[in-house]
Backbone bond lengths (Angstrom), bond angles and torsions (degrees), N, CA, C in turn:
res aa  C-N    CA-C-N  psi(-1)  N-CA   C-N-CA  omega(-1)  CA-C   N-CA-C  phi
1 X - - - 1.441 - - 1.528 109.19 -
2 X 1.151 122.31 132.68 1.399 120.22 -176.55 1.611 106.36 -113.17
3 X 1.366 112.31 115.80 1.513 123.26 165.52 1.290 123.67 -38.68
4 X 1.064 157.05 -163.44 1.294 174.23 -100.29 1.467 122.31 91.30
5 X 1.337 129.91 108.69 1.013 133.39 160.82 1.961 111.57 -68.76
6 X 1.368 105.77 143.17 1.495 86.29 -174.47 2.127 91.07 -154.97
7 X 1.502 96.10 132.60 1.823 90.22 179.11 1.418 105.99 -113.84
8 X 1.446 104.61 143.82 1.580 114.57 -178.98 1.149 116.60 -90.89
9 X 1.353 116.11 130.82 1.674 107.40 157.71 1.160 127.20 -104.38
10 X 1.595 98.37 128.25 1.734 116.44 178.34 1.298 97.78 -78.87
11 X 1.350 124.77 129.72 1.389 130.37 149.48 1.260 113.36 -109.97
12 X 1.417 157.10 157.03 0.988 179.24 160.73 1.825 138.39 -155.78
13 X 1.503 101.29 113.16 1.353 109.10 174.77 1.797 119.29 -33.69
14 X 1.245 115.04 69.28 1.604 109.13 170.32 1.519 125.95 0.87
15 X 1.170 90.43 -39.74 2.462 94.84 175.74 1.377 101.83 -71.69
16 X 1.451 112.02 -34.66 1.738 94.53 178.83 1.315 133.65 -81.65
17 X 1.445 111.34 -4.45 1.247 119.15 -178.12 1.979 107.53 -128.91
18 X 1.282 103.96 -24.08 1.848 108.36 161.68 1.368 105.33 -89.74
19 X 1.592 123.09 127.03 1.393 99.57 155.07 1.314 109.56 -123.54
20 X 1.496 129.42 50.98 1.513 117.77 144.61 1.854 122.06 -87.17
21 X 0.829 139.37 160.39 1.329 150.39 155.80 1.567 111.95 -61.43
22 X 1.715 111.75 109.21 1.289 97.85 -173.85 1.596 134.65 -89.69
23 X 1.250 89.68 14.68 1.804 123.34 -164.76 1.787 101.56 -103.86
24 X 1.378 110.60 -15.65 1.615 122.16 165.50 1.446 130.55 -101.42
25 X 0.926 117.09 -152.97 1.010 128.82 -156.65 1.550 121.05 -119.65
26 X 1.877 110.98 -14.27 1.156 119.62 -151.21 1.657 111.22 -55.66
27 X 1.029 86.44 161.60 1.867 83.33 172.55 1.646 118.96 -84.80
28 X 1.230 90.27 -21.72 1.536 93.01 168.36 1.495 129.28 -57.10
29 X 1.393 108.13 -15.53 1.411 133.01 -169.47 1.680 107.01 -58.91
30 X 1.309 89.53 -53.62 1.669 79.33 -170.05 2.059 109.84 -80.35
31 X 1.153 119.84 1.01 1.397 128.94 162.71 1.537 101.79 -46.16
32 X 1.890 89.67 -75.80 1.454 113.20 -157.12 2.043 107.67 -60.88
33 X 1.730 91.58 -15.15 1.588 86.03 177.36 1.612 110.64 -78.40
34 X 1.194 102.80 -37.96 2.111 106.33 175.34 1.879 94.34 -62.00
35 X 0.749 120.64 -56.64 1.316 109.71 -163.83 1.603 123.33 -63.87
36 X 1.442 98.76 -13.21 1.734 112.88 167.02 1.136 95.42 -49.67
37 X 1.797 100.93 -70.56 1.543 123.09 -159.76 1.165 124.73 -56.51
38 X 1.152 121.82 -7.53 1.603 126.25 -170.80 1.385 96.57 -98.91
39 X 1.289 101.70 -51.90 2.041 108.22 -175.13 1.972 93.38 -50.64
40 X 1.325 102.72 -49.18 1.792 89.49 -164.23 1.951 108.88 -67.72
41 X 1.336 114.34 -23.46 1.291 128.39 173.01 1.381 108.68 -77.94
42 X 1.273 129.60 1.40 1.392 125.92 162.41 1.569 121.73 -102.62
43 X 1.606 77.44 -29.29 1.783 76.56 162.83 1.259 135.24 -87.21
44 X 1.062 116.83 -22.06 1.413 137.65 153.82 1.394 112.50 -63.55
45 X 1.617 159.13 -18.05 1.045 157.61 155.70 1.146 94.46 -64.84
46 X 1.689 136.37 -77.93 1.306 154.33 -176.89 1.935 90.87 -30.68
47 X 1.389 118.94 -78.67 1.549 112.19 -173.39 1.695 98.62 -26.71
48 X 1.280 94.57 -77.20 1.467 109.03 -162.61 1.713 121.42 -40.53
49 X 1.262 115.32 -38.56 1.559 113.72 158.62 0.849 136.65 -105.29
50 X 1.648 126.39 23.14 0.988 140.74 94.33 1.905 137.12 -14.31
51 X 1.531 117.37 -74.86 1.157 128.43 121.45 1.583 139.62 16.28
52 X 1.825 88.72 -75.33 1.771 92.22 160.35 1.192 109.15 -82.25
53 X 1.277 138.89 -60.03 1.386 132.86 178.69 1.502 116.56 -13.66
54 X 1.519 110.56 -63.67 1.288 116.97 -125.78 1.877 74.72 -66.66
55 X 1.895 94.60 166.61 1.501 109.03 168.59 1.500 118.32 -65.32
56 X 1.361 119.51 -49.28 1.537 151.20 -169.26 1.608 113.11 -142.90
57 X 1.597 107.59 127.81 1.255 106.33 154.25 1.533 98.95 -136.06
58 X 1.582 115.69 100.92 1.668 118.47 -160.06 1.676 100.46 -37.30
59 X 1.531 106.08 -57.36 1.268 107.94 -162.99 1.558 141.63 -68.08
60 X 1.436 83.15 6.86 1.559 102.33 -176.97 2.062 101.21 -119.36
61 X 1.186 95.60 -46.18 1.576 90.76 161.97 1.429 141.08 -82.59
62 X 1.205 115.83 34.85 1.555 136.42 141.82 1.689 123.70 -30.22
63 X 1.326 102.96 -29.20 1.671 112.63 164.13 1.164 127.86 -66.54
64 X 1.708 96.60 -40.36 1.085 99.52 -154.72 2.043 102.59 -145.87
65 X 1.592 107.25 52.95 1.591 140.53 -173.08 1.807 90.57 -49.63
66 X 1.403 99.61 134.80 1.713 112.84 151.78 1.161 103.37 -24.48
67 X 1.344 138.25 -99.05 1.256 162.90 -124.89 1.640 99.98 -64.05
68 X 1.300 122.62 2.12 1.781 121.52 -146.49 1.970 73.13 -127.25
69 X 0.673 123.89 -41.25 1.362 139.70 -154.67 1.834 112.80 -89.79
70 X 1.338 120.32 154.06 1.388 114.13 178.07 1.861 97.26 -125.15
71 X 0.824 94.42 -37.46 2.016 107.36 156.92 1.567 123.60 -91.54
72 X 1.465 89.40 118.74 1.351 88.38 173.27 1.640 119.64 -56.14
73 X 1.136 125.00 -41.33 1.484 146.67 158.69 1.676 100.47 -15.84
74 X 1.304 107.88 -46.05 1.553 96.68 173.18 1.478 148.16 -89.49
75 X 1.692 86.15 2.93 1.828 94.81 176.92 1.274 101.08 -87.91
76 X 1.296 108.84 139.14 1.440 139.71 170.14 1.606 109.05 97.46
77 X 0.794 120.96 29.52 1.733 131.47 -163.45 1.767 101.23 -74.23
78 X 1.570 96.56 -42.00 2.060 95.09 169.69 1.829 102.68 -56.50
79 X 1.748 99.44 -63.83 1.834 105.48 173.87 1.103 127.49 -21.12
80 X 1.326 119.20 -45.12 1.524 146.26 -171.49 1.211 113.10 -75.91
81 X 1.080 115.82 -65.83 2.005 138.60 163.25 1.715 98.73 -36.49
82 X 1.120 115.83 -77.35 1.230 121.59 173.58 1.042 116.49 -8.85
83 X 1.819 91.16 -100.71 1.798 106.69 -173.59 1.821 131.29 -51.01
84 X 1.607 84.45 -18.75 1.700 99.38 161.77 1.614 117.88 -51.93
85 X 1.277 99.25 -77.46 1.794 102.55 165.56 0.887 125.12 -49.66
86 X 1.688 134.30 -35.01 1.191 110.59 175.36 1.503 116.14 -79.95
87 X 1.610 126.36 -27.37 1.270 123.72 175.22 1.540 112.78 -58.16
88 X 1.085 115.54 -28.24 1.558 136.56 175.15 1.950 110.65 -43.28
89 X 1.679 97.24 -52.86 1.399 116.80 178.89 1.347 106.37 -91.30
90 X 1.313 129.96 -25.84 1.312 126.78 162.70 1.750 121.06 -62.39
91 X 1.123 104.24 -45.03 1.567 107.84 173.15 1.283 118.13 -81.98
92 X 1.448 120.86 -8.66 1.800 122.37 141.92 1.600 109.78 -42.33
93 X 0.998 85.22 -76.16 1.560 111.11 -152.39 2.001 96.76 -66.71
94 X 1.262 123.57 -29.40 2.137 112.91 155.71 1.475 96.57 -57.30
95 X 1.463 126.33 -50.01 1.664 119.23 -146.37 1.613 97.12 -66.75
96 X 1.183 119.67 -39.20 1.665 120.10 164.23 1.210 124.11 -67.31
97 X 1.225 104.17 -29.94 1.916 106.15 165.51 1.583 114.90 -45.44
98 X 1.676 79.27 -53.00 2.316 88.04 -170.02 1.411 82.97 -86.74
99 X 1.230 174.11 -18.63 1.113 122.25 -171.90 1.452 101.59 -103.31
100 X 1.549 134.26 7.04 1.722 130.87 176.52 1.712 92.51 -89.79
101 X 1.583 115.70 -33.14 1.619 119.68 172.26 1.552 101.52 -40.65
102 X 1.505 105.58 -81.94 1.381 132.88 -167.93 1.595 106.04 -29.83
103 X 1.182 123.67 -43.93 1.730 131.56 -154.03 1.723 93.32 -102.10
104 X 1.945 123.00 -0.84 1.574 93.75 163.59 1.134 107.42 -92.22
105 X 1.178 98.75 163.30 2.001 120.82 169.81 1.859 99.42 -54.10
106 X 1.286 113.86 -40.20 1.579 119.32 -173.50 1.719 101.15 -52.41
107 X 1.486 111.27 -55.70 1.032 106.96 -179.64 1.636 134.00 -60.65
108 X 1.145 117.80 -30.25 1.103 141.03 164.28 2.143 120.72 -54.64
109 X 1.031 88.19 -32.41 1.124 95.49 -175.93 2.011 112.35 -99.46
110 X 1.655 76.90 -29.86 2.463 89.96 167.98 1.703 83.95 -67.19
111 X 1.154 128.78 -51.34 1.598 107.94 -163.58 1.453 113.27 -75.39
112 X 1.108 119.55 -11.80 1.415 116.66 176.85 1.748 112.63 -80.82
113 X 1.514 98.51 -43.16 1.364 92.40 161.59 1.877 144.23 -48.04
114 X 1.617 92.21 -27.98 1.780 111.52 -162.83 1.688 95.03 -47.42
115 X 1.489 118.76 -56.60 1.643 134.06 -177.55 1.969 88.46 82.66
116 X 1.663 121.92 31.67 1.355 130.41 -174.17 1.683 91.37 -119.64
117 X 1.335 112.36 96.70 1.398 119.55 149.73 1.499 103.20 -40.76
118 X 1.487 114.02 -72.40 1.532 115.83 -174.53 1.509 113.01 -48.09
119 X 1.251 119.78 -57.34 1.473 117.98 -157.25 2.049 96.75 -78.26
120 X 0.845 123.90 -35.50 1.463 110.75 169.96 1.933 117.96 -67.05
121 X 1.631 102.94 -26.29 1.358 87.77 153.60 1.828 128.69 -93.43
122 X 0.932 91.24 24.89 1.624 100.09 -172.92 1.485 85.51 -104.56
123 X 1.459 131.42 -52.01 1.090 131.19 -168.09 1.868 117.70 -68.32
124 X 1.153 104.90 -30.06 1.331 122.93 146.39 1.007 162.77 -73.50
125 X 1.300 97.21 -13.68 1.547 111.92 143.66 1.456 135.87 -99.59
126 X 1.560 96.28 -3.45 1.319 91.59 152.26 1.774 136.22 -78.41
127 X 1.345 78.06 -37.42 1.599 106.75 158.96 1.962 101.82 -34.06
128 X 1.526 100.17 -74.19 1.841 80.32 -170.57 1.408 128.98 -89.95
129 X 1.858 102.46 12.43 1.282 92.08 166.61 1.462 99.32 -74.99
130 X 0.887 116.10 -46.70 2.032 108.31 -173.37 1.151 110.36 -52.18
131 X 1.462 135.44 -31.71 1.314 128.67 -170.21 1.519 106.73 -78.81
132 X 1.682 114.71 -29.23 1.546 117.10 -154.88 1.612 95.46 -85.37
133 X 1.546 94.57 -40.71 2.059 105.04 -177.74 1.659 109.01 -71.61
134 X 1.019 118.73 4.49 1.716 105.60 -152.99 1.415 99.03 -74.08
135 X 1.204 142.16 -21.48 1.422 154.22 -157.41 1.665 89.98 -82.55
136 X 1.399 110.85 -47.28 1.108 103.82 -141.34 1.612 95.96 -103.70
137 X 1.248 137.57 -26.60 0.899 118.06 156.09 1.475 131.81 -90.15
138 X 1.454 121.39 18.83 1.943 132.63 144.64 1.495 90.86 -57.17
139 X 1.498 100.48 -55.62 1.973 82.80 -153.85 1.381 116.76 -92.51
140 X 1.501 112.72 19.13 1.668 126.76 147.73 1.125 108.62 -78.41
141 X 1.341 128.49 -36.94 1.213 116.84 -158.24 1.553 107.39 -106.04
142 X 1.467 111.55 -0.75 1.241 107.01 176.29 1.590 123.90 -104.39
143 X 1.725 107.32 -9.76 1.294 142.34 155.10 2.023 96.35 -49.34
144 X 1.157 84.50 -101.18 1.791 99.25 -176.52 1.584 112.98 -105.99
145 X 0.857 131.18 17.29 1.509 117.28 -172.33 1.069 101.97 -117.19
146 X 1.208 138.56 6.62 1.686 136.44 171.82 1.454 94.36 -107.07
147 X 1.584 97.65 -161.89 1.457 97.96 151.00 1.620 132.28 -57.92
148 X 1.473 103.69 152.44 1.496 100.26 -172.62 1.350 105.62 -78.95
149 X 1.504 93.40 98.33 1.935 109.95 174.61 1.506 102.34 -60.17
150 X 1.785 101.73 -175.61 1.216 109.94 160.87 1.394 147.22 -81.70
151 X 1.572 111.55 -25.19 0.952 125.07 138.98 1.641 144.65 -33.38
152 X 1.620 110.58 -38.98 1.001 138.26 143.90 1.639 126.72 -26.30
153 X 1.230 108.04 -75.57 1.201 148.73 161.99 1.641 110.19 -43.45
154 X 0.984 120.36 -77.25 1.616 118.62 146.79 1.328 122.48 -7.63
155 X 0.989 131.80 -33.62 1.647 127.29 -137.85 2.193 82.26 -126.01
156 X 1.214 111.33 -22.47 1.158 123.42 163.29 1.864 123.25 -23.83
């Protein structure tokens, strides 16, 4: 059976899923602006481990070609490295999404709406895994998940 990795695109009309006016003033505005950002930071995590997953993506494993290799296990090993770090800095940068989400009044009031015992604790516990991990994944991501600092490099 041969796999396929395959990515979807969500498109959606912004009015149906933002509802401030972006030509005003509303206060809702800056909600609906984190909540852009989180949707595009999820898709971008999703690419990205995706990315590592996949077995082969020829065009990205040029570093590191079948033919160089006696395990397949080892093509794409730069690919892999990669999308690691950057998902690394990508899943920084959601865990601040939900917790600048978490602290509006907008949000507070979408969870009051759900009438989901479950899904407001689902939403809340995601909430403190990010708050409880946040230490720890800055200093993953500031280790290797950014650019390769010096510190980084060090540990070499």
């Amino acid at each position: 059976m041969v796999r396929r990795n395959t990515t979807e695109v969500r498109i959606s009309v912004p009015s149906a899923i933002l509802k401030s006016d972006p030509q005003s003033n509303d206060p809702r505005k800056q909600f609906d602006v984190l909540v852009a950002r989180m949707c595009v930071l999820f898709e971008d995590l999703r690419l990205e481990l995706n990315a590592i997953e996949a077995d082969s993506i020829p065009k990205l494993d040029v570093l590191d070609p079948a033919g160089r290799f006696v395990e397949t296990k080892d093509v794409g090993k730069a690919r892999r490295h990669y999308f690691l770090r950057r998902s690394i800095g990508t899943l920084h940068e959601f865990a601040e999404a939900i917790r600048w989400i978490n602290a509006c009044p907008e949000m507070h009031a979408l969870k009051n709406s759900w009438g989901s015992v479950e899904a407001t604790k689902t939403w809340d516990s995601a909430v403190s895994f990010f708050l409880t991990n946040q230490r720890f994944i800055e200093d993953v991501r500031n280790d290797i998940g950014g650019h390769f600092g010096i510190n980084a490099a060090h540990t070499l």
